[in-house]
N, C-alpha and C positions, 0 to 999 in steps of 0.2 A: 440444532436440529430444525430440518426446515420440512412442512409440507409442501408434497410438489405435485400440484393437481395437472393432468393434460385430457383433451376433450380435441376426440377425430371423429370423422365417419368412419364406421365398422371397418371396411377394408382398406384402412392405413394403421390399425391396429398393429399387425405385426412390424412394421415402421418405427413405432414407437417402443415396443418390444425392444427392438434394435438398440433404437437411442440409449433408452434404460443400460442395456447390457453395455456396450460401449461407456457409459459410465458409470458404470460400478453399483448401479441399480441392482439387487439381485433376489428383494423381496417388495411385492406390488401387487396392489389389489386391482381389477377389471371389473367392474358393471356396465351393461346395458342398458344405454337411454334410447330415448324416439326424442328431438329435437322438433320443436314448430316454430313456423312463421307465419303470422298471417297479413296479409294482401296491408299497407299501407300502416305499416305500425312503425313509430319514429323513435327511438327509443336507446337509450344507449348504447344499445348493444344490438344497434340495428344490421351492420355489416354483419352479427353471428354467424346464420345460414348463410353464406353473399346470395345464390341466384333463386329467386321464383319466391314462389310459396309452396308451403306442403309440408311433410313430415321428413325429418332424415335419420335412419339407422345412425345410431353415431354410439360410441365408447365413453367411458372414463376409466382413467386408467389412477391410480393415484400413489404414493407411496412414503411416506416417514424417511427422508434421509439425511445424510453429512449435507452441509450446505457447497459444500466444492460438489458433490454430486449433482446438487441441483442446480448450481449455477451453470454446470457444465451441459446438463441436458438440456437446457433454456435457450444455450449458446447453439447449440446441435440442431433444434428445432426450427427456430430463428433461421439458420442456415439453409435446414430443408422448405423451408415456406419460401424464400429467398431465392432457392432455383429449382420453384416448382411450380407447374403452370394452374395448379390445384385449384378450382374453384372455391372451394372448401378448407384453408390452412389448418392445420394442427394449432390447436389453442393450449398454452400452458400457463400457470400458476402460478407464482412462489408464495408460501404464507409460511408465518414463524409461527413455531410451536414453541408457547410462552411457557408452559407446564405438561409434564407428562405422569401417568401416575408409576411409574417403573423408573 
């Protein structure tokens, strides 16, 4: 079982929606984030926001799946950022669930 986190702005949401359904995603949790960036921060994860500074609507979308699910949404995504001229790419996840209590 693999967690499979993804993190868009608000309206590339149903995008991801998509991806999920296409592979076999069909239970998934959505919360609402505000994303910041400020002005000259150098930092790992400094391309996150790529353009400006300021705040972004953004999603998380996350779900508990088969790891073919998530390989597959990963490959999906990968593709969408790949021929998307998106400032902004759809960021995704994979983490292992070592233990579950079910």
């Amino acid at each position: 079982m693999k967690l499979l986190m993804v993190t868009s702005l608000r309206e590339y949401q149903q995008k991801v929606v998509k991806i999920f359904e296409q592979t076999g995603i069909k239970v998934f949790s959505v919360t609402e984030t505000t994303g910041f960036k400020e002005n000259g921060f150098q930092g790992i994860m400094e391309g996150w926001y790529a353009g400006g500074i300021g705040h972004y609507d953004s999603v998380f979308l996350f779900s508990f799946t088969e790891d073919g699910n998530a390989a597959n949404a990963m490959e999906l995504i990968k593709a969408y950022n790949a021929g998307s001229e998106c400032e902004f790419p759809i960021r995704a996840f994979i983490i292992p669930v070592e233990k579950s209590s079910y």
